[in-house]
C-alpha positions as YAML, in Angstrom:
chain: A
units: angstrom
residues:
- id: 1
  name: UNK
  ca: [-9.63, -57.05, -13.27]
- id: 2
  name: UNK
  ca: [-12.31, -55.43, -15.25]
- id: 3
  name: UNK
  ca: [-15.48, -54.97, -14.03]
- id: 4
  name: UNK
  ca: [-18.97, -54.24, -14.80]
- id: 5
  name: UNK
  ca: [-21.46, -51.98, -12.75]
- id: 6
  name: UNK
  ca: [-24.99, -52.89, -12.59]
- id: 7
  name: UNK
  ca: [-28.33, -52.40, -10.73]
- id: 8
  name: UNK
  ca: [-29.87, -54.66, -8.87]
- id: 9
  name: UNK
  ca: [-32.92, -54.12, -6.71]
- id: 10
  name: UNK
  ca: [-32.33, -50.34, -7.11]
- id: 11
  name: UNK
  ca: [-28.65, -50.94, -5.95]
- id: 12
  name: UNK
  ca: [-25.58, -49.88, -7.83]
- id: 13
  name: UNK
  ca: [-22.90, -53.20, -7.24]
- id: 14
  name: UNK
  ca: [-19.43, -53.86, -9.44]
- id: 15
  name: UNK
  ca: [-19.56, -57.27, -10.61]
- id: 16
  name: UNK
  ca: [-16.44, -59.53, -11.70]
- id: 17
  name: UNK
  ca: [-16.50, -58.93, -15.38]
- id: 18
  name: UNK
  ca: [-15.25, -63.01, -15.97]
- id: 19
  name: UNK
  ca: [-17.54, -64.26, -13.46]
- id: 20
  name: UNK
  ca: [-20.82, -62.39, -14.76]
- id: 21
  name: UNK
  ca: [-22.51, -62.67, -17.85]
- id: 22
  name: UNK
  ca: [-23.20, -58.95, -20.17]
- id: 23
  name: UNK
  ca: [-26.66, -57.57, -18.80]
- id: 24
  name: UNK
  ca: [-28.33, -54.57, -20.29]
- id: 25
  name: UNK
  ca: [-27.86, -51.63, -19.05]
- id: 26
  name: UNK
  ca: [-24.43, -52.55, -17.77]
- id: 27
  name: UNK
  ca: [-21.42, -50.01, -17.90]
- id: 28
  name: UNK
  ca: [-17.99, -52.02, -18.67]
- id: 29
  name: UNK
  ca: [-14.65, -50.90, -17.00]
- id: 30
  name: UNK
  ca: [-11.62, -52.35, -18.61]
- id: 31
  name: UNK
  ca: [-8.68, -53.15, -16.19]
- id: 32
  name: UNK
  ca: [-6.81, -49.52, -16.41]
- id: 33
  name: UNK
  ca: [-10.12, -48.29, -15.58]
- id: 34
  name: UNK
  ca: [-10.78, -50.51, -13.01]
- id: 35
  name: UNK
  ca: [-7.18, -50.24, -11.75]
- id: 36
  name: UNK
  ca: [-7.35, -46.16, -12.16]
- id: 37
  name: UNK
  ca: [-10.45, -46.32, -9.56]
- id: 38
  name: UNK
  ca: [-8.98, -48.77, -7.11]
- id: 39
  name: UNK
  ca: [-6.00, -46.82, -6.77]
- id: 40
  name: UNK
  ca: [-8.18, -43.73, -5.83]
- id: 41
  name: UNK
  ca: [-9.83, -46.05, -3.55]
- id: 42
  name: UNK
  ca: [-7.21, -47.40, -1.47]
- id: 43
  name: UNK
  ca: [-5.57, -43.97, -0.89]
- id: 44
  name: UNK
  ca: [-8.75, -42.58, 0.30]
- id: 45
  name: UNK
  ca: [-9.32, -45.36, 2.79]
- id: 46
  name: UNK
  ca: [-6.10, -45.62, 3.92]
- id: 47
  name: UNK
  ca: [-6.01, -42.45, 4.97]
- id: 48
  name: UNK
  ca: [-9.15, -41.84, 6.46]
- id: 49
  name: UNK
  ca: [-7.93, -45.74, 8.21]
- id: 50
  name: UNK
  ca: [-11.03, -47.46, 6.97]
- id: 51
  name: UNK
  ca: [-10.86, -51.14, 7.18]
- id: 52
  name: UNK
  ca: [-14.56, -52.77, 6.27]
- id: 53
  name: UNK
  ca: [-16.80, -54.94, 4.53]
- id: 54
  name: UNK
  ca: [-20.37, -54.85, 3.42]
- id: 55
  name: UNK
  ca: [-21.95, -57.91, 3.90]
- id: 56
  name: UNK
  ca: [-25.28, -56.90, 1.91]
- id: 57
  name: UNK
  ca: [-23.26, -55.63, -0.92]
- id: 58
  name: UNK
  ca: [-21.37, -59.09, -1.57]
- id: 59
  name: UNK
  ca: [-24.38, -61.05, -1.16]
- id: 60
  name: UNK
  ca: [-26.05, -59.01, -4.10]
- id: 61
  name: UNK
  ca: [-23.06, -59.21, -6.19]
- id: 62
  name: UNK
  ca: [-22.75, -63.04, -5.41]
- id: 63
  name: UNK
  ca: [-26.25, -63.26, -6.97]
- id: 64
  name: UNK
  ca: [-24.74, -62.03, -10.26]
- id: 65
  name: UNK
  ca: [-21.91, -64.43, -10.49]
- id: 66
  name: UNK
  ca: [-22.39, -67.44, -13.12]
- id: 67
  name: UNK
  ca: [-18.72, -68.87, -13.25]
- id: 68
  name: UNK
  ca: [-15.30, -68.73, -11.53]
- id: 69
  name: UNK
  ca: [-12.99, -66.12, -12.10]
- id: 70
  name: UNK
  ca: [-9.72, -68.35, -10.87]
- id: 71
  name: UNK
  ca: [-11.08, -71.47, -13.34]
- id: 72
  name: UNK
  ca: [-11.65, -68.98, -16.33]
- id: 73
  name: UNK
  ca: [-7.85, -67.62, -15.56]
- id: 74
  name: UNK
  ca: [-6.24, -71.24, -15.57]
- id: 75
  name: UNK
  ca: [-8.47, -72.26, -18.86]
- id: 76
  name: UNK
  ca: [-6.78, -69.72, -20.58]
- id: 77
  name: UNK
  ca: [-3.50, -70.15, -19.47]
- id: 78
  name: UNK
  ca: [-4.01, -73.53, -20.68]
- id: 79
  name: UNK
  ca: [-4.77, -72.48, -24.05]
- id: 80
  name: UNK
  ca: [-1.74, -70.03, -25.02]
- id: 81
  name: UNK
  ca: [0.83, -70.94, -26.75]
- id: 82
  name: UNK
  ca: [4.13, -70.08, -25.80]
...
């Protein structure tokens, strides 16, 4: 899912690009970028057995978030044509 990476209160957070609205400042990753990243991710972490969540860090991003990813996906679904 593509993302976007912002600052907030001197924070870097990645923000649901659907569920966020364009913000100055804001540096876009489209889905193979996003994808390329979370792959690196998960194989770090796995390794090292990592298994956590920051609490903080959603909270800010939930601040950020103006619609519903899931709603957004079924409106468009709605719209193709097949």
């Amino acid at each position: 899912m593509a993302i976007r990476l912002r600052i907030i209160n001197g924070c870097w957070v990645a923000l649901c690009a659907v569920e966020s609205d364009e913000k100055e400042g804001d540096i876009y990753l489209d889905d193979s970028q996003h994808y390329a990243i979370a792959c690196k991710f998960a194989r770090e972490h796995k390794e090292s057995g990592a298994d956590w969540e920051d609490t903080w860090m959603n909270e800010l991003m939930d601040t950020q978030k103006v619609r519903e990813a899931k709603i957004e996906i079924e409106k468009f679904i709605r719209r193709m044509v097949w």
